[in-house]
N, C-alpha and C positions, 0 to 999 in steps of 0.2 A: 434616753433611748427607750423604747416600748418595748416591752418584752412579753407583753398579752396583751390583746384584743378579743372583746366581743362586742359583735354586731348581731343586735336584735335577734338576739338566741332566743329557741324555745324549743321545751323538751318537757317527757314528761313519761311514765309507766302505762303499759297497759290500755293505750290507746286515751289515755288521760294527761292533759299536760300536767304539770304543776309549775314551770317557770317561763314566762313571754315576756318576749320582747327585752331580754334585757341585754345592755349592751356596758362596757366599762374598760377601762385600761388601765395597764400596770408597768411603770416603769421600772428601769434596773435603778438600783439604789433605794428603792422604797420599801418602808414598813406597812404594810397594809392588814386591815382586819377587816374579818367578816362577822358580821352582826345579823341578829333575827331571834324571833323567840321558837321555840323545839316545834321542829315540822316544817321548820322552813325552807329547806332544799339546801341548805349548806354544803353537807358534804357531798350533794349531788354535782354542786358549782362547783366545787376541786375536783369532781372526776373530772366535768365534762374540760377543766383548765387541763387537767393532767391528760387526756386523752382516751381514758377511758370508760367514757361513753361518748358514743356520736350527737351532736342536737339534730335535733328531725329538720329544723330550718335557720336561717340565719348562719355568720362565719365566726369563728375561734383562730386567730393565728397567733400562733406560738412561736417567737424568733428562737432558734438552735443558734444563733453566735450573739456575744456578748458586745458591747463596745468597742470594744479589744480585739474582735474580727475570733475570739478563743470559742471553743463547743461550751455549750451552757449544762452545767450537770446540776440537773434538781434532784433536790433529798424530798421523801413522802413520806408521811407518818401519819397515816388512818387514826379513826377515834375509837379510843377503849379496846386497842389490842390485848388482848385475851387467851391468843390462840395455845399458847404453849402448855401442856398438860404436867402434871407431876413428872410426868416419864422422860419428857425434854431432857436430852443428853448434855447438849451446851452450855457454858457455864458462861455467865455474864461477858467477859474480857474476849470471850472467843466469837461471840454474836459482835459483840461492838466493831471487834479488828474485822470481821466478813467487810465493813464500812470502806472501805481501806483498799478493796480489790480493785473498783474500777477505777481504782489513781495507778493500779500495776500493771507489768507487762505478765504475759504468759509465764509460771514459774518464778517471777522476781519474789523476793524473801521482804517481808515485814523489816520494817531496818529502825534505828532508834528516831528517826523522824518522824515514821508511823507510832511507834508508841508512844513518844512525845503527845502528839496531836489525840491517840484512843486516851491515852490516862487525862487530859483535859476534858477532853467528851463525856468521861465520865465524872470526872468530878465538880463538871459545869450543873451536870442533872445532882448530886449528893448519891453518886454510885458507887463510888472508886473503892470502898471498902467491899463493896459487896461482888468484887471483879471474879474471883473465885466461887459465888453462889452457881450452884444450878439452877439456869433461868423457870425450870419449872415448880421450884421453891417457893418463888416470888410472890408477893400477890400483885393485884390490879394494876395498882398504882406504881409500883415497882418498875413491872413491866413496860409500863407506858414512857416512865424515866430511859431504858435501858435501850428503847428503839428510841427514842428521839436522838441518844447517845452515837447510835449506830449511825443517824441522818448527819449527827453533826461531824462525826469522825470522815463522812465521804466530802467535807467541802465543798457541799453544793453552793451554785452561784444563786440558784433558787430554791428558799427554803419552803415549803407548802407543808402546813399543821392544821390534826384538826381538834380540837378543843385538847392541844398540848398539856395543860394544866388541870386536868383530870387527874384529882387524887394527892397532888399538892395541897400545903398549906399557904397561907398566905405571905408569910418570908420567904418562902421559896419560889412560890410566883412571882413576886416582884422581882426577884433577885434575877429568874430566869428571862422576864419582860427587858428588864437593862442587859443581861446577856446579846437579846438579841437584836436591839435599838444599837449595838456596841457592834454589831456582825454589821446593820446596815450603815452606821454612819463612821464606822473608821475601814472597814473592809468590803464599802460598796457591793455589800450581796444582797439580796431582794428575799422577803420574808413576808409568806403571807400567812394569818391565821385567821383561824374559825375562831372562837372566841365566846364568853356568854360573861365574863369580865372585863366590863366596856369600862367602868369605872378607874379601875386598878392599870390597863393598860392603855387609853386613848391617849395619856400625855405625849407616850413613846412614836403613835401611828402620826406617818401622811398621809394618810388615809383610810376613810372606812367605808366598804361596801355593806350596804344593808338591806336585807330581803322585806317586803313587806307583804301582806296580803292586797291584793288591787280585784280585780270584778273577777266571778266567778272560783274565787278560789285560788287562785294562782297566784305565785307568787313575783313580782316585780321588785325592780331593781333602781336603789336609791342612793346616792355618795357623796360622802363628805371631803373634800377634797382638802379643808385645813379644820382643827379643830376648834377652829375660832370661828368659822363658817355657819352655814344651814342646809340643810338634806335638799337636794334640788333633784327631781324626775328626769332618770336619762332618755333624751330620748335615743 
């Protein structure tokens, strides 16, 4: 089942494109990654998937119900969140549970199934010790762990990352790469990432969207549909 379309999208700042013509699909149950070297419009292609940005021309359809006829809830996690300062009041375990709201009703209480599912969250990312830090302690990397923490504690049916692995090490990537090849092939959820570790994670992907440079500077859109495959021009 399709759960994204694009049709010959383009868009771009400032009265300038940077991305034409591309078009690509994504199914429910697939691991997908996105590939390009820095400047490539990456995380501009997860807004415009996420909705926010509009493209100037061409269609983006976003199905809201899953196979299952159920509302589809995407988890987001931007690249290199940063924002929390020293002064950030919240401590780790109480950002991650915020995850956890919109599984509730108005006033329903955090109950041992919700902490079940936050203390795996974290200690899926290697957080769970640090549930009591104040998130504005943290460094970089930290941080980056502790929101993805919060994406995974809400269950989204679609996972969208953008360069997740920001500030890991390499046993931890990998480790995290099989986490979430494990989300899409035994719990049918849909995971898309930005990526700049094609290496380390293409064994996991059904695929990879990849930006390249095409005429005038813009950037076009190319996919590998198996990784036994060859990059073919969508048109």
């Amino acid at each position: 089942m399709s759960l994204v379309q694009f049709n010959n999208v383009k868009f771009g700042y400032h009265h300038t494109s940077v991305i034409d013509n591309v078009s690509f699909e994504i199914n429910q149950g697939e691991f997908v990654g996105i590939t390009g070297q820095n400047g490539a419009s990456k995380s501009t292609l997860l807004k415009l998937m996420l909705g926010l940005l509009k493209p100037w021309s061409g269609e983006i359809q976003i199905n809201n119900k899953d196979a299952n006829n159920e509302k589809i809830n995407i988890g987001y996690v931007p690249q290199q969140i940063a924002s929390f300062n020293i002064g950030f009041p919240s401590t780790v375990i109480e950002l991650v549970k915020s995850g956890r709201f919109n599984q509730k009703k108005w006033f329903e209480k955090i109950d041992k199934t919700d902490i079940e599912i936050i203390e795996n969250a974290l200690e899926m990312v290697g957080m769970w010790h640090f549930r009591y830090h104040k998130i504005g302690s943290l460094s970089g990397g930290q941080k980056q762990k502790i929101c993805i923490a919060r994406a995974l504690a809400s269950e989204p049916n679609l996972l969208v990352l953008d360069e997740p692995s920001t500030g890991m090490d390499k046993e931890s990537r990998v480790s995290f790469y099989q986490f979430l090849n494990h989300l899409v092939k035994r719990h049918n959820r849909t995971v898309v990432m930005v990526t700049h570790e094609k290496e380390e994670v293409e064994q996991y992907l059904d695929k990879i969207i990849h930006l390249e440079k095409g005429e005038h500077g813009v950037w076009r859109c190319l996919t590998l549909n198996s990784c036994n495959g060859h990059f073919g021009l969508v048109d």
